[in-house]
VOGU-3710 file (C-alpha; in Angstrom, 3 decimals, decimal comma):
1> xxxxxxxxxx> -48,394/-66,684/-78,476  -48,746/-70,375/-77,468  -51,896/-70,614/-78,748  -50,416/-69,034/-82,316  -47,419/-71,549/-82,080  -49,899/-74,755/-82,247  -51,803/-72,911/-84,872  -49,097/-71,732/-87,483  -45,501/-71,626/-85,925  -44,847/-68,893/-88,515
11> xxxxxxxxxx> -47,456/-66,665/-87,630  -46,093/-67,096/-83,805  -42,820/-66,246/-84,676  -43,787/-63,061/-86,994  -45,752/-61,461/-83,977  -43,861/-62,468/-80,727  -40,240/-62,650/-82,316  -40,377/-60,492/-85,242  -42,829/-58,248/-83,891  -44,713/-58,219/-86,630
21> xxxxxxxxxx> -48,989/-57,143/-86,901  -52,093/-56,094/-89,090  -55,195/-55,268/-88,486  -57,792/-57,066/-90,121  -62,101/-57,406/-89,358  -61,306/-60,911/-87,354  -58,951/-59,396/-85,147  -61,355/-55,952/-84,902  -64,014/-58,215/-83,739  -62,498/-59,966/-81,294
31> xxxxxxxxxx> -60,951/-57,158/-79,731  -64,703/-55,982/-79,702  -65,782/-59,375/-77,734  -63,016/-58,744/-75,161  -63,739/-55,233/-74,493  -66,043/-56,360/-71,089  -63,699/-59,187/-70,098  -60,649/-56,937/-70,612  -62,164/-54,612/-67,897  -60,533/-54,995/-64,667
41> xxxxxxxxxx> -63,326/-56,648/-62,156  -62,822/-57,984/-58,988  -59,664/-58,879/-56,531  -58,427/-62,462/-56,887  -57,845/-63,593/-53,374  -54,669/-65,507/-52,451  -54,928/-69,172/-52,549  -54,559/-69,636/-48,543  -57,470/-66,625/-48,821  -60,372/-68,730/-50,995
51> xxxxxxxxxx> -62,528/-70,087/-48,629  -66,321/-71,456/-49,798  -67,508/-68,601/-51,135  -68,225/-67,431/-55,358  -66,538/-64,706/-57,314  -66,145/-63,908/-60,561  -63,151/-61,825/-61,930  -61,925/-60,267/-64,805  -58,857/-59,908/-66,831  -55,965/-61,279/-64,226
61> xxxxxxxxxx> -52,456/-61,276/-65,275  -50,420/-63,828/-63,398  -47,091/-65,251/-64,254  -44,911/-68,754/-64,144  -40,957/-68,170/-63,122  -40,976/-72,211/-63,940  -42,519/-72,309/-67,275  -41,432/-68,717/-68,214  -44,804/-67,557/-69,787  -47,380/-64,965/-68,820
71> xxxxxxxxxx> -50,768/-64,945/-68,782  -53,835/-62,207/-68,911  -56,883/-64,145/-68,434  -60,447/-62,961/-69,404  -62,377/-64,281/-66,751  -61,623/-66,643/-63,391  -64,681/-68,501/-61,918  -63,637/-69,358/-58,325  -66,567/-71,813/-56,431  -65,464/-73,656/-53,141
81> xxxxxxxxxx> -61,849/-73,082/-53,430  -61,177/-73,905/-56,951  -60,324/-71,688/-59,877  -61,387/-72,465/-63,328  -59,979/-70,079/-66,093  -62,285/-69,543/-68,608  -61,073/-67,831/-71,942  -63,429/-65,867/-74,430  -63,874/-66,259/-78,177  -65,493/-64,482/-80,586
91> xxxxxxxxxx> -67,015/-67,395/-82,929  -68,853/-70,517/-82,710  -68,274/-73,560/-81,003  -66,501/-75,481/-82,909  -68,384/-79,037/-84,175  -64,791/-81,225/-82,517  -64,923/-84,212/-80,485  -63,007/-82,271/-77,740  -65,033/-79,658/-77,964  -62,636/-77,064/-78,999
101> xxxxxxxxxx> -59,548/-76,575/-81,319  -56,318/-77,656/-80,045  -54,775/-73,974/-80,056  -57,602/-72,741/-77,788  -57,110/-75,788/-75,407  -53,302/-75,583/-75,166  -53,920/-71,699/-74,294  -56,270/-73,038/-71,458  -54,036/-75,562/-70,102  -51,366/-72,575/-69,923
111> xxxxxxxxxx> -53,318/-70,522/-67,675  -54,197/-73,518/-65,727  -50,599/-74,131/-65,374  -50,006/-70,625/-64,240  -52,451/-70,612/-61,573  -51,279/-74,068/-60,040  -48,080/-72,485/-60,153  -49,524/-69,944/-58,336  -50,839/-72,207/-55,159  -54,698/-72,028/-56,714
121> xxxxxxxxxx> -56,174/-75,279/-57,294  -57,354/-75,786/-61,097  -59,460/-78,906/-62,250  -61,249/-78,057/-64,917  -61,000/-74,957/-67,400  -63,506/-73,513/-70,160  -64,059/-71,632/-73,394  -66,874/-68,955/-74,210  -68,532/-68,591/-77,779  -69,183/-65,350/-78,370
131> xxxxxxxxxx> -70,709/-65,547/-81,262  -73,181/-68,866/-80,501  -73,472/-68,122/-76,366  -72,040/-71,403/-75,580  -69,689/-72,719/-72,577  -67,114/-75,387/-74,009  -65,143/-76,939/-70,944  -61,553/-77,788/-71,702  -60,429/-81,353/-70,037  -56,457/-81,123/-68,437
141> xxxxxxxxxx> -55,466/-84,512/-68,661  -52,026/-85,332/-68,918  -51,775/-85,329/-72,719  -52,852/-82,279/-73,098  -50,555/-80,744/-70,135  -47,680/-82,536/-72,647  -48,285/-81,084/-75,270  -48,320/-77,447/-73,575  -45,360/-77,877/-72,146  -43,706/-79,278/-75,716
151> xxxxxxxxxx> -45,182/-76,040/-77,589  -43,580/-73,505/-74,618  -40,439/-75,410/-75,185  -40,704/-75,129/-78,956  -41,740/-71,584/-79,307  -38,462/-70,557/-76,767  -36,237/-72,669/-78,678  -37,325/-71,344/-82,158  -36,739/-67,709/-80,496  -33,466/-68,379/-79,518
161> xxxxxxxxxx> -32,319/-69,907/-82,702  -33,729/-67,007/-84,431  -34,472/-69,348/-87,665  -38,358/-68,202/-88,915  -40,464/-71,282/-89,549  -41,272/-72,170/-93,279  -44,654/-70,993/-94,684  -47,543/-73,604/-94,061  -48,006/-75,294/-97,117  -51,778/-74,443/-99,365
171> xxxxxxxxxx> -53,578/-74,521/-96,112  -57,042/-73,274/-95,537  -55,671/-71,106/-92,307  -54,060/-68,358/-94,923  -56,688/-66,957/-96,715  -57,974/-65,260/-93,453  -54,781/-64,840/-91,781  -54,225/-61,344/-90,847  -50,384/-61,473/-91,193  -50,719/-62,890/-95,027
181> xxxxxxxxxx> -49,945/-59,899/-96,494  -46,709/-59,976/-94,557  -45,799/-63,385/-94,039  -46,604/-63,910/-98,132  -46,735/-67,826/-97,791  -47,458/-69,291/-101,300  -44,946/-66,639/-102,461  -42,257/-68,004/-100,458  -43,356/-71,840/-101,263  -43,427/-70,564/-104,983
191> xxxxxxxxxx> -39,773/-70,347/-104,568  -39,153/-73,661/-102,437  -41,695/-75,970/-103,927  -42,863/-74,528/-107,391  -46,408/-74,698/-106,433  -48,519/-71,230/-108,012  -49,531/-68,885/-105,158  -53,003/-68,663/-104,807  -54,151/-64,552/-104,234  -54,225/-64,711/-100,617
201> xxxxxxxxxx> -54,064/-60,699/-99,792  -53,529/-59,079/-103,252  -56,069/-56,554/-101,946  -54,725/-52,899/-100,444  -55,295/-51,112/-97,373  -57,879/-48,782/-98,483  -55,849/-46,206/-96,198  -54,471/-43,401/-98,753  -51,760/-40,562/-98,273  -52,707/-37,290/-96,611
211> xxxxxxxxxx> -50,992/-34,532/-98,696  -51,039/-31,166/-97,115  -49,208/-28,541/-98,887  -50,537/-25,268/-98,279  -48,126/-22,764/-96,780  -49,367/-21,856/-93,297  -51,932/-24,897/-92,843  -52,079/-26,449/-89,325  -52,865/-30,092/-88,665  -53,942/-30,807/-85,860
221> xxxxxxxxxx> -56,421/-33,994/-84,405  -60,238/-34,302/-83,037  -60,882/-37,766/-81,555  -60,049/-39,995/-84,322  -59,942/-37,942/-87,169  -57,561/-35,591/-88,233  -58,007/-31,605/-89,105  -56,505/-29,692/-91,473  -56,811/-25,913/-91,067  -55,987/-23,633/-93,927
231> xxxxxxxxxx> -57,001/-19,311/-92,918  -61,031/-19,717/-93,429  -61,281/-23,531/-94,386  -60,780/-26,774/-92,991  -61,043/-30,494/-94,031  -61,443/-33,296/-91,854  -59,942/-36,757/-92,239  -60,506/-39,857/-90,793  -57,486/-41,365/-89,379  -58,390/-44,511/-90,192
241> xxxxxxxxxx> -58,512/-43,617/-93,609  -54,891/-42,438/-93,318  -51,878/-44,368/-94,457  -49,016/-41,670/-94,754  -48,941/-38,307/-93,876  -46,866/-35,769/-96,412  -46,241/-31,910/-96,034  -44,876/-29,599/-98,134  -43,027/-26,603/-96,916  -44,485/-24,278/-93,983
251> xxxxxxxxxx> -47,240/-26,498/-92,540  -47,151/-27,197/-88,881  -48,301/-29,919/-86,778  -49,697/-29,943/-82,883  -48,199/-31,932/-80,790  -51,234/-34,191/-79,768  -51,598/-34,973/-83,476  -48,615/-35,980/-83,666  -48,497/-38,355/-80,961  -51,251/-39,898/-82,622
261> xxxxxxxxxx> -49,686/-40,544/-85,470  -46,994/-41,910/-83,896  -48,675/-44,422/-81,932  -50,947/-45,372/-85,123  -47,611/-45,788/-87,059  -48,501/-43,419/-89,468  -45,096/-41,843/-91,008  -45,068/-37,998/-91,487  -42,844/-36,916/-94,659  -41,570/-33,380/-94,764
271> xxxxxxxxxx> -40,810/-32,005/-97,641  -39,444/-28,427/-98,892  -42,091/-25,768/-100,524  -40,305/-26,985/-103,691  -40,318/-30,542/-103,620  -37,351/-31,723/-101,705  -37,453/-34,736/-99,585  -36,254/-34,001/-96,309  -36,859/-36,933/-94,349  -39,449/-38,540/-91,829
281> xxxxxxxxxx> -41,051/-38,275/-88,474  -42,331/-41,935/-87,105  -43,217/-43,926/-84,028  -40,766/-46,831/-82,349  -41,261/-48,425/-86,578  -39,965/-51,432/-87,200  -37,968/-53,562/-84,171  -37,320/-56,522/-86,146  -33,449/-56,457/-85,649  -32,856/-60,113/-87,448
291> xxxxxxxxxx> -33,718/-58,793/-90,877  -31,702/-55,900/-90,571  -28,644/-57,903/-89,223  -29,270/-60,400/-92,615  -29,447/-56,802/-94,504  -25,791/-55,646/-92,778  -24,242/-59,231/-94,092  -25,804/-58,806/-97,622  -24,467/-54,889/-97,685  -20,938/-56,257/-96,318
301> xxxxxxxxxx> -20,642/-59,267/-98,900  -19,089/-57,904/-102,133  -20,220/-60,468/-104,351  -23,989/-60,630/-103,270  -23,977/-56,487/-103,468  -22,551/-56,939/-107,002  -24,947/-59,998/-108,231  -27,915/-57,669/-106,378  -26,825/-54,676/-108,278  -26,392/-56,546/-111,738
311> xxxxxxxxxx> -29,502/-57,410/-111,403  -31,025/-54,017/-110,145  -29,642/-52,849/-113,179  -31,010/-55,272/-115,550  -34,420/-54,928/-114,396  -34,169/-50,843/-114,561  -32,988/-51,226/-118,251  -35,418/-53,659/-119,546  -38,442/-51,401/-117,771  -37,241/-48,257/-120,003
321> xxxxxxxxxx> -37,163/-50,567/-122,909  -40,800/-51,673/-122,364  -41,922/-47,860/-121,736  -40,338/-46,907/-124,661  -41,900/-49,910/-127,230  -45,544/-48,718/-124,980  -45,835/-45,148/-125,603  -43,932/-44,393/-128,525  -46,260/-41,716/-130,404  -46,896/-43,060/-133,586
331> xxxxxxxxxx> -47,104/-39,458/-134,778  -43,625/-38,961/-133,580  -42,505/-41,379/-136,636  -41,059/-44,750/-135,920  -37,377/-44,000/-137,213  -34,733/-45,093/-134,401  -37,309/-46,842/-132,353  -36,324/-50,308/-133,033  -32,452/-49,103/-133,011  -33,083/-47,887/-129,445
341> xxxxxxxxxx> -34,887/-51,226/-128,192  -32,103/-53,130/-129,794  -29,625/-51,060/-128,122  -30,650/-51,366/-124,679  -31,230/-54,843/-125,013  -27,567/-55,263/-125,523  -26,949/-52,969/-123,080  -29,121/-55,145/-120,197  -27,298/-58,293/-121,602  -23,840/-56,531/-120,475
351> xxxxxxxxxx> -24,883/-55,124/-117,157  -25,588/-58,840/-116,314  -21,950/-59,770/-116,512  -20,858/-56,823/-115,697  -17,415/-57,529/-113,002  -17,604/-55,006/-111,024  -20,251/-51,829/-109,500  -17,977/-49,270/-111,960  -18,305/-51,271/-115,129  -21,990/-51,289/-114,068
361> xxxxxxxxxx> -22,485/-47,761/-113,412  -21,286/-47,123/-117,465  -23,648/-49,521/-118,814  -26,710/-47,404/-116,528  -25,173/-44,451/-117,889  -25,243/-45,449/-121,660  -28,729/-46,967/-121,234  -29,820/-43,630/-119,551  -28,681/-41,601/-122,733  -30,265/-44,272/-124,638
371> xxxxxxxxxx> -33,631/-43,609/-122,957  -33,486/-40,109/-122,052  -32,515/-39,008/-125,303  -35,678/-40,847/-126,916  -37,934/-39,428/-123,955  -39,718/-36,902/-126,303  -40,908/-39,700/-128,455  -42,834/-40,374/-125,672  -45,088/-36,455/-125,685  -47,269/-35,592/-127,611
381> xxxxxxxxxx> -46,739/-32,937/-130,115  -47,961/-29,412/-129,220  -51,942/-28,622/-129,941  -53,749/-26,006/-129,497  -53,356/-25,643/-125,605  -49,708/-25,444/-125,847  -48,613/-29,170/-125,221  -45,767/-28,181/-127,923  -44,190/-26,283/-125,249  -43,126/-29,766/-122,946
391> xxxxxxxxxx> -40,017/-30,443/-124,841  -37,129/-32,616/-123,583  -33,703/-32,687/-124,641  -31,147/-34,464/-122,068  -31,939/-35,100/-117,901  -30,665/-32,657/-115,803  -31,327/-31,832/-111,936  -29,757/-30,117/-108,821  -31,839/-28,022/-110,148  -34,271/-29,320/-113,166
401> xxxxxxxxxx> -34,177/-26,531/-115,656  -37,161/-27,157/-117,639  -40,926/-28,469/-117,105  -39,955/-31,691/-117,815  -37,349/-32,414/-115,785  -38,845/-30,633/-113,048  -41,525/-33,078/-113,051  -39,287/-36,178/-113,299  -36,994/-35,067/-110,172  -41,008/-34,367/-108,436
411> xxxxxxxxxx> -41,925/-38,094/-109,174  -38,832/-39,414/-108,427  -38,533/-37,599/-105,107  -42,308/-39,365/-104,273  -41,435/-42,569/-105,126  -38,577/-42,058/-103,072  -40,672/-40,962/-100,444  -42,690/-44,026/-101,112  -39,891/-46,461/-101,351  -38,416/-45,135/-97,959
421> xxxxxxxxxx> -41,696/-45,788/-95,985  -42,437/-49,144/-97,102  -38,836/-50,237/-96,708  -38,940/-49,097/-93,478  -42,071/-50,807/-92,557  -40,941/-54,431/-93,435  -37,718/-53,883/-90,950  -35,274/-52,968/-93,135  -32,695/-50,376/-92,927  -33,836/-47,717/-95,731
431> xxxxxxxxxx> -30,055/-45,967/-95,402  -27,864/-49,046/-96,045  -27,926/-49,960/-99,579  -26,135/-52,189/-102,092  -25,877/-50,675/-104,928  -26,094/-46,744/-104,799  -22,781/-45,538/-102,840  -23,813/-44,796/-98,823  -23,526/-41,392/-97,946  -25,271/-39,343/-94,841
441> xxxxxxxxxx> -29,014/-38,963/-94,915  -29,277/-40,738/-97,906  -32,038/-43,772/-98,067  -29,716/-46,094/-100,559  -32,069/-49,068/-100,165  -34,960/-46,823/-101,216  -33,259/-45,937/-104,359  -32,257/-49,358/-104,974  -35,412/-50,359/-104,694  -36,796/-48,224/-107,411
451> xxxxxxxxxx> -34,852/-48,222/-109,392  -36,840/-50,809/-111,891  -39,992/-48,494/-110,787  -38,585/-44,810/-112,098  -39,997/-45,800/-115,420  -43,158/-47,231/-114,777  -43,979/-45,188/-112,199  -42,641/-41,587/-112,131  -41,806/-41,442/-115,542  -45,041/-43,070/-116,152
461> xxxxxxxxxx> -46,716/-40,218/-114,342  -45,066/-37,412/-116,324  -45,913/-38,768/-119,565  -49,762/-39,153/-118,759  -50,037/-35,512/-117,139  -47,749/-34,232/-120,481  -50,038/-36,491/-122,858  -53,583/-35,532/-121,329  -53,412/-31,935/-120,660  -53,283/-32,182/-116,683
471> xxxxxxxxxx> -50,632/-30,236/-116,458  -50,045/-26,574/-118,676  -46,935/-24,667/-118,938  -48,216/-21,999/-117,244  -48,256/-24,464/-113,988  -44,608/-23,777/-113,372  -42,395/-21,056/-112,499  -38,655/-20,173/-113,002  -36,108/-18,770/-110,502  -33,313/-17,965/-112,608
481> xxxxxxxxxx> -32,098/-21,509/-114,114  -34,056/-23,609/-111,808  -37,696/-25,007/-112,679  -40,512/-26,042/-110,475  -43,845/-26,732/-110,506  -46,197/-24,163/-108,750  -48,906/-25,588/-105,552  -51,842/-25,929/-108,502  -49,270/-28,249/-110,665  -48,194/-30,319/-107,794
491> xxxxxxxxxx> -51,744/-30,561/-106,365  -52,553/-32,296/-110,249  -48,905/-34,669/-110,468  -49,925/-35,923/-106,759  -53,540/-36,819/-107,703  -51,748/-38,114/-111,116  -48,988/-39,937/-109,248  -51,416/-41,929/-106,846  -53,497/-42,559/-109,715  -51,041/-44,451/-110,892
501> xxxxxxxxxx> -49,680/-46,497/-107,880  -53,603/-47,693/-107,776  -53,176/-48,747/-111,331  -54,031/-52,625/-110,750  -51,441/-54,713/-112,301  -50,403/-58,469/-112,863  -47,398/-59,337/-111,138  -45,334/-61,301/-113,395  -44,057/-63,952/-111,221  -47,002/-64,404/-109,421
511> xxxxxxxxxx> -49,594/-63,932/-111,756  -52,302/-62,368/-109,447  -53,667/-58,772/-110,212  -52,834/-56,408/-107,391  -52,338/-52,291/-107,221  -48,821/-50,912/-107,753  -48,994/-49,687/-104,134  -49,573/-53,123/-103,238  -46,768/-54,901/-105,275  -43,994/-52,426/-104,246
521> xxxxxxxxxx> -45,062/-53,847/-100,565  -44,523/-57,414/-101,891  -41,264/-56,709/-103,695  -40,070/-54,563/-100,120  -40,834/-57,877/-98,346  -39,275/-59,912/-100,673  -36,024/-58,459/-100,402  -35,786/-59,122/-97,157  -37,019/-62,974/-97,007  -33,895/-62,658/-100,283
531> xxxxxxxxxx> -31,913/-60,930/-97,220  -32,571/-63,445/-94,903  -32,307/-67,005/-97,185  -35,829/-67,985/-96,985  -35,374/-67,237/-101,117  -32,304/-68,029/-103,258  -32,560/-64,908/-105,557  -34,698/-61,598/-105,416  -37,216/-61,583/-107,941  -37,093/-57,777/-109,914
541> xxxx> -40,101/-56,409/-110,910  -39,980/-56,925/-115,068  -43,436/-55,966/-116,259  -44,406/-57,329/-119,665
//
């Protein structure tokens, strides 16, 4: 972590403070480089123990009660009573004057600090290549030993103050940072200094949701992959290739499995056999308390919750209005389209001065009757396979009593599902909202959140499935009033509904292209930098 502080004091404080990490091929590799080193080897003696004699050993941890820092060091060369520490890297030899970057030569001077702390005697310490076979050595002169003990100081003081250092400013380190994604730099800086973010990790995790929804099937794990078991079939997964796991009604889980998923950080969502989201299983998630405390004093502040929620509101409007001018079926006729897009443009206006949360709530409702009662304008008109049938004449749930509805309350329940997870991953609390009203079990953040994604997402989803025959009427099944969508139906809206959270799009502020799945993860993150003052205002998703 001393080594990261020197490097980027951001990226320092994300992983020891914040807790913060990601994968990525650079860190892969160099865990594969340490994978002999990291192999216990060896006794250290005690220092009054050394005598003449040569030893090599591996992967020592040793402490300093004066410096307060801790040490596990790859390898310890010990020749005629002196120890030389001697740390491993997986790249080239740098082409420095010194020999090696400062970073790597502070983390050196550390251990060397450690063991004189220790009673060994340390003169000299050295860095292995990997990657070219070379032996760097590392001089301890007194600068050097300076500006170790200035960076422990630093890094212990920044921890206590519990103030995250600003983004480094266009620098070359970024681009193959593994923490870009989460630390989102230029987007920050967008906000401080004006300067356009370059696409530093637009890309996704090419890890996908693992739905399992057929009653009876048994998941259980092999090694590193997952199995499902269904009576005479099975299917096996991967678990690298795993990002969320999601069950629907009576499927069962071993224990082993899921440990595993657990410890990977892989959520499991449970739904009911109908579609109900009934909550989570995870690991230790999340134990960055700081954002969540700056989330508590956002919830607790009237006037940020209201100038949150005006804008929540705003965003939500102006999204049905651009789904509406989108997919308007000409064949539907045009009469009352512009009427509507007028309307809930003054409608948005309003909800941005609106004074308080219930003045709000009636300008969601009238933009919701606006929308909803123009949703049909939106199908296509029945052909020869029975499309006629979708209809839609108001929203209603608790339970949907149509086709239609039954498939908006189904995409809204996975996008809450979807909301909840990511929240949850950037720290924040998913239960403590500012806008919808707190009540038990309920993930108000999550619904805040998508809010300005129900149209473009779920509602995006039903219209596509309606529009291009996925789904047919006969798909769904009725229990006296109540409407829902049989295990063929919800086996074509999933595939439908992940279709569309890969859907590349162009952020608007940012103006880089990046998957839906993706840009809910930026917006999740930018909440909480919002939460936490690194950014004035939170910037709502308002597709053009």
């Amino acid at each position: 972590m001393v080594n990261e502080w020197v490097y980027c004091p951001r990226l320092a404080y994300l992983e020891w403070v914040e807790g913060e990490w990601a994968e990525s091929s650079d860190t892969a590799e160099g865990r594969r480089a340490h994978s002999r080193v990291d192999k216990d080897s060896g006794r250290l003696a005690a220092p009054e123990e050394l005598g003449r004699e040569t030893a090599r050993v591996r992967s020592v941890t040793l402490s300093s009660e004066r410096l307060g820092v801790i040490a596990k060091m790859d390898l310890l060369d010990v020749r005629d009573g002196l120890v030389m520490p001697v740390d491993f890297k997986k790249g080239k030899r740098p082409h420095v004057d010194v020999g090696a970057y400062e970073p790597e030569r502070v983390q050196l001077c550390v251990q060397a600090m450690i063991l004189e702390d220790n009673g060994y005697n340390v003169e000299r310490a050295a860095i292995w290549y990997a990657a070219s076979r070379e032996r760097v050595p590392v001089i301890l002169d007194d600068e050097l030993r300076a500006r170790t003990l200035e960076a422990i100081r630093d890094l212990r003081a920044a921890a206590e103050n519990g103030v995250r250092p600003p983004p480094l400013e266009d620098s070359p380190k970024c681009p193959r940072c593994s923490l870009a994604g989460i630390c989102l730099p230029d987007e920050t800086n967008l906000f401080r200094t004006g300067r356009t973010p370059r696409p530093l990790n637009p890309s996704d995790d090419p890890a996908l949701p693992l739905y399992v929804q057929t009653p009876g099937a048994r998941l259980r794990k092999r090694g590193r992959r997952l199995i499902v078991e269904m009576d005479e079939d099975k299917v096996e997964v991967p678990l690298i290739d795993v990002s969320q796991v999601v069950l629907f009604g009576p499927v069962s889980v071993t224990t082993p499995a899921l440990h595993t998923l657990m410890r990977a950080e892989i959520p499991v969502s449970w739904f009911s056999t109908g579609g109900w989201f009934l909550g989570h299983t995870i690991g230790t998630g999340n134990g960055n308390v700081a954002v969540r405390e700056a989330q508590y004093r956002a919830a607790f502040s009237d006037e940020r919750r209201l100038g949150f929620a005006r804008g929540l509101v705003d965003a939500k409007i102006r999204n049905s209005r651009t789904m509406l001018r989108r997919n308007w079926r000409a064949e539907r006729g045009g009469e009352g389209k512009e009427e509507a897009l007028a309307r809930l443009t003054r409608v948005a206006r309003r909800a941005r001065h609106a004074e308080n949360v219930q003045e709000l709530l009636g300008w969601e409702g009238e933009a919701a009757a606006i929308y909803f009662g123009r949703f049909d304008r939106m199908l296509a008109k029945g052909r020869d396979n029975g499309l006629g049938e979708f209809s839609f004449t108001t929203r209603n749930r608790r339970p949907p009593s149509d086709p239609t509805n039954a498939m908006l309350s189904f995409g809204y329940a996975l996008l809450a599902r979807a909301m909840t997870h990511t929240i949850s991953a950037t720290g924040l609390d998913p239960y403590m909202g500012l806008y919808h009203r707190l009540r038990h079990g309920r993930p108000a953040l999550a619904l805040d959140l998508m809010e300005p994604f129900r149209s473009i997402v779920a509602d995006s989803t039903v219209i596509q499935v309606v529009n291009n025959g996925e789904i047919k009427p006969g798909d769904f099944v009725m229990n006296g009033t109540a409407c829902s969508l049989k295990a063929a139906g919800r086996r074509a809206f999933i595939a439908a509904f992940e279709r569309r959270v890969d859907t590349q799009t162009t952020h608007p502020v940012f103006g880089y292209s990046v998957s839906m799945r993706r840009l809910i993860d930026v917006q999740a993150r930018l909440l909480a930098r919002h939460f936490q003052g690194e950014i004035a205002s939170y910037p709502h998703y308002l597709p053009r």
